[in-house]
C-alpha positions in Angstrom: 70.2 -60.1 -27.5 73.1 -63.0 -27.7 69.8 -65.6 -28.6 68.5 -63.2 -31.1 72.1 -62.8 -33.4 71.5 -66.6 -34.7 68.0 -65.2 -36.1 69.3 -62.1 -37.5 71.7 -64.1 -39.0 69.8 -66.3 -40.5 67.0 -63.7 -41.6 70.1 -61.9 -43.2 71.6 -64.7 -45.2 68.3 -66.1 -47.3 67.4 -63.5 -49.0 71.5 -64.2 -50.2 70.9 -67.3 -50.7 67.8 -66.9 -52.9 69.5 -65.0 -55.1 72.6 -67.1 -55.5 70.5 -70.6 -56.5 70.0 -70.9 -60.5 67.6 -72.1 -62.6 67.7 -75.3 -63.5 68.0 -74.4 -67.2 71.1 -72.3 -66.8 73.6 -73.2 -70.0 70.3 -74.4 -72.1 69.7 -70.8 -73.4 72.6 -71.7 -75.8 71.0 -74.9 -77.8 69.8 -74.5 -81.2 66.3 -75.5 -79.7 65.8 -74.7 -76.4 63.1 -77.2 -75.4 65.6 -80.0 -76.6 68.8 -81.2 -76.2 71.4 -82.4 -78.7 70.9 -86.1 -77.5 66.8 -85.6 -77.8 66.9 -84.0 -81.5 69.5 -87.4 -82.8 67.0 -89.7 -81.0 63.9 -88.1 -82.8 65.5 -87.9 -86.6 66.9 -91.3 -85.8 63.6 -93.0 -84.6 64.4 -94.2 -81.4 62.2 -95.1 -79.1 63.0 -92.7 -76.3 60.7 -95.2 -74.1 57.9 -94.5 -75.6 56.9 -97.5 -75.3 57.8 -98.6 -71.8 53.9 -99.6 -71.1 54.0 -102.7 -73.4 57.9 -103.5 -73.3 56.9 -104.0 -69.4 53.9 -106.0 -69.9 55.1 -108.7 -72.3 55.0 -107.0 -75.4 58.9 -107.4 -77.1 60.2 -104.5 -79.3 61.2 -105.6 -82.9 64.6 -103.7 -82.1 65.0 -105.8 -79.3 63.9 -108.9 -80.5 65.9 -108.7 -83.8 69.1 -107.9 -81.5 67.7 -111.1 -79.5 67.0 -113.1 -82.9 69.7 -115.9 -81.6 68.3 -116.5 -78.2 65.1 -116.4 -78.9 65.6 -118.8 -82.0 63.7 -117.0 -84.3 62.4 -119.1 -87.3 63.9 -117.4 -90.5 59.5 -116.4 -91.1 60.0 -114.8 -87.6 63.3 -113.2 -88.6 61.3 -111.8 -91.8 57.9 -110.8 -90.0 60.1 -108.5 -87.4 62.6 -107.2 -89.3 59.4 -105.6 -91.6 57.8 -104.9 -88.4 60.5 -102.8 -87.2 61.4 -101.2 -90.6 57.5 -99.8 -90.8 57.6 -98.9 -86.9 61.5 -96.7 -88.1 60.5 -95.3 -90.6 57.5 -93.6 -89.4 59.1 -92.8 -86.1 61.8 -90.8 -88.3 59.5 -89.4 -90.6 57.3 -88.3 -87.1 60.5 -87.5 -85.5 61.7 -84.9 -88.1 58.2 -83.4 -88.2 58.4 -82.8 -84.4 62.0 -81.2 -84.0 60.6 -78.7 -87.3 57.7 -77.7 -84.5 60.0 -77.6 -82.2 62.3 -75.7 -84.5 59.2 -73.1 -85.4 58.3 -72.6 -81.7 61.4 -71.4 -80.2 62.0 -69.6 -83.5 58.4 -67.4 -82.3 59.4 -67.1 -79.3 62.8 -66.1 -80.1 61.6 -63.3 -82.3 59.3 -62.3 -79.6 56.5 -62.8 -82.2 54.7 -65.7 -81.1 51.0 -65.0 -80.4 48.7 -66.8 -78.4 46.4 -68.7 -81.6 50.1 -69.6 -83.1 50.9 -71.2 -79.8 47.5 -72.8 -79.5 48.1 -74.2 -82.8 51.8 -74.9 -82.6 51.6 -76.7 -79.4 48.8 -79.0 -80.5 50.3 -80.1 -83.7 53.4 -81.3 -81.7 51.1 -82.9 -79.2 49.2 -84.7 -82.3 52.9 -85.3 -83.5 53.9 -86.9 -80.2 50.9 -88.9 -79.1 51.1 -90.8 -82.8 55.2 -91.4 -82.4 54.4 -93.0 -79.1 51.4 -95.0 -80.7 53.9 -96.2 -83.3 56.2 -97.6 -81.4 53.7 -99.1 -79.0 51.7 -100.5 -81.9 54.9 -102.4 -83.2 55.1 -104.5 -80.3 51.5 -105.7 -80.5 52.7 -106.6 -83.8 55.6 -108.4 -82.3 53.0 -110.2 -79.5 51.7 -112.1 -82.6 55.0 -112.6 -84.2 56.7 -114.1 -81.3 55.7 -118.0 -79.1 54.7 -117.4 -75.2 57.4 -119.2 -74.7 59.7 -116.8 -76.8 57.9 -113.9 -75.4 59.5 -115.2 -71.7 62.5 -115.5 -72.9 62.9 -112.1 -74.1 61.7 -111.0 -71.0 64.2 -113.0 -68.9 67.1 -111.5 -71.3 66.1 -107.7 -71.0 66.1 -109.0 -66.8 62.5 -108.7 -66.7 60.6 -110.1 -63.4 57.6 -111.0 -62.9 
């Protein structure tokens, strides 16, 4: 009996323990939107890239942000300067303009399901319009560095990659 009391024990105290562990979302059933945080909603009305675009900033392929923050290092010829700061005003505004369109999905989903009204066509729809939404955001910001690829030198394209800290 004495080498069966650790089982028991133990048999005894997970089903306690099960119910003691939270979800991972505890506290988020307070946010305006559920399915995004304060941080995520300023970085989608403000046009950040979120990293987005993390498959060409990794590959050589500058960010006009970046390389206008850059501009000094990388010596940017005052055409240079001009090409990228257009570059990135395009690439911002229609990141914001995509970004306020997908926190109003966002908005209008948890407001269905809130309600306890959303059906499953709504939700079809709903959910693909922010996918639509999403996928051109990201190709916006990726598209602005291939604009930037042809803006920039090689040799300027290293050096922005040696002052993010970019190896090969």
């Amino acid at each position: 009996m004495r080498k069966l009391w650790p089982t028991i024990i133990i048999l005894l105290a997970v089903p306690a323990l099960a119910q003691q562990q939270h979800s991972p979302y505890a506290g988020e059933e307070s946010r305006e939107i559920k399915a995004l945080s304060s941080q995520e909603i300023r970085m989608y009305l403000q046009g950040h890239g979120m990293g987005l675009a993390k498959a060409a900033e990794l590959n050589h392929y500058p960010g006009p942000r970046h390389v206008l923050e850059l501009a000094k290092q990388l010596n940017l010829s005052a055409t240079q300067a001009a090409l990228t700061q257009k570059a990135f005003d395009k690439m911002h505004a229609q990141a914001v303009r995509l970004g306020k369109l997908i926190v109003a999905k966002e908005k209008q989903l948890d407001s269905l399901y809130a309600t306890q009204k959303i059906t499953e066509p709504e939700l079809r729809a709903l959910t693909g319009e922010i996918a639509d939404l999403q996928g051109e955001l990201r190709f916006t910001h990726l598209n602005a560095h291939i604009e930037m690829k042809k803006i920039l030198t090689s040799q300027q394209v290293a050096k922005y990659d040696a002052l993010r800290g970019y190896k090969k």
